[in-house]
DOVOSE-269836 format. One record per residue (C-alpha): residue number from 1; residue in one letter; y, z, x. Coordinates in steps of 0.2 Angstrom, whole numbers, plus 5000, padded with zeros to 4 digits. Each point is the difference from the previous one (the first is absolute). Layout:
BEGIN
+-----+------+------+------+------+
| pos | code |   yy |   zz |   xx |
+-----+------+------+------+------+
| NUM |    A |    Y |    Z |    X |
...
+-----+------+------+------+------+
***
This chain:
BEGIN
+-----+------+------+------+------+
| pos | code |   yy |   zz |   xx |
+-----+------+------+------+------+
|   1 |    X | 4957 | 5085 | 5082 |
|   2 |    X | 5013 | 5007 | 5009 |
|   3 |    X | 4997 | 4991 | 5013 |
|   4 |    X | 5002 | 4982 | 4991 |
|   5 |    X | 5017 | 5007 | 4993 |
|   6 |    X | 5007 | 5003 | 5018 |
|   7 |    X | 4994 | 4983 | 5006 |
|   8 |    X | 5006 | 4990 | 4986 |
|   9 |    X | 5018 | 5008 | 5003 |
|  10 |    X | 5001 | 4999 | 5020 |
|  11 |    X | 4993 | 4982 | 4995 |
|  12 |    X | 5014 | 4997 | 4988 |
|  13 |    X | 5014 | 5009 | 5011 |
|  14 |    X | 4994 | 4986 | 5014 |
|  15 |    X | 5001 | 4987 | 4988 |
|  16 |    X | 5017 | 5003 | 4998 |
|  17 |    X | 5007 | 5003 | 5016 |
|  18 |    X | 4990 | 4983 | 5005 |
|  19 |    X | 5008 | 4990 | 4986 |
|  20 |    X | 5020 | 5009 | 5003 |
|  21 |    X | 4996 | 4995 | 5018 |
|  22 |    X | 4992 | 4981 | 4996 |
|  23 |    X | 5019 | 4999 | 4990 |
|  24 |    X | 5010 | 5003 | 5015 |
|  25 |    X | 4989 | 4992 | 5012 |
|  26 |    X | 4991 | 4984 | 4991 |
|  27 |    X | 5016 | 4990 | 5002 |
|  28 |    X | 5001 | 4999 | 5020 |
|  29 |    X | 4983 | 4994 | 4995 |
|  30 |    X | 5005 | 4987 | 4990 |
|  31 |    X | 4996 | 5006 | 4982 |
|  32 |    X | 5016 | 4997 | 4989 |
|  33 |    X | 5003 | 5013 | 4986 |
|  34 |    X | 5016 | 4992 | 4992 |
|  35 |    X | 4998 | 4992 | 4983 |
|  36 |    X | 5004 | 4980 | 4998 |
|  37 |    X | 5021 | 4996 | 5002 |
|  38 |    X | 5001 | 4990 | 4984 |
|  39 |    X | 5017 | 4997 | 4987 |
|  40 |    X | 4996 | 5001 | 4982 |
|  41 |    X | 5010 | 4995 | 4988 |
|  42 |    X | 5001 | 4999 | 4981 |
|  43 |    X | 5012 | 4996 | 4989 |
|  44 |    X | 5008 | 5014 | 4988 |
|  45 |    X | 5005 | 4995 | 4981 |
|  46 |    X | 5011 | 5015 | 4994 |
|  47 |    X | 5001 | 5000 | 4981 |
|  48 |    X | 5018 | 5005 | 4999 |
|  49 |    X | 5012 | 4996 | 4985 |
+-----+------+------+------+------+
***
């Protein structure tokens, strides 16, 4: 049992150096991490007397 328990956290240690490296790394390899550029706008009323 303990066994399992050390390979599922060197597993998940591994998991997340591969995924912090995959984020500085993916865009020279052309994946693009930046959310759509897009203006929204909607009107205000202001219920003021």
């Amino acid at each position: 049992m303990g066994r399992i328990i050390k390979w599922l956290f060197i597993l998940v240690i591994l998991g997340g150096i591969a995924l912090v490296g995959y984020a500085y790394v993916g865009p020279f390899f052309g994946a693009d991490f930046s959310p759509p550029q897009t203006e929204i706008r909607t009107p205000v009323e202001l219920d003021a007397q």
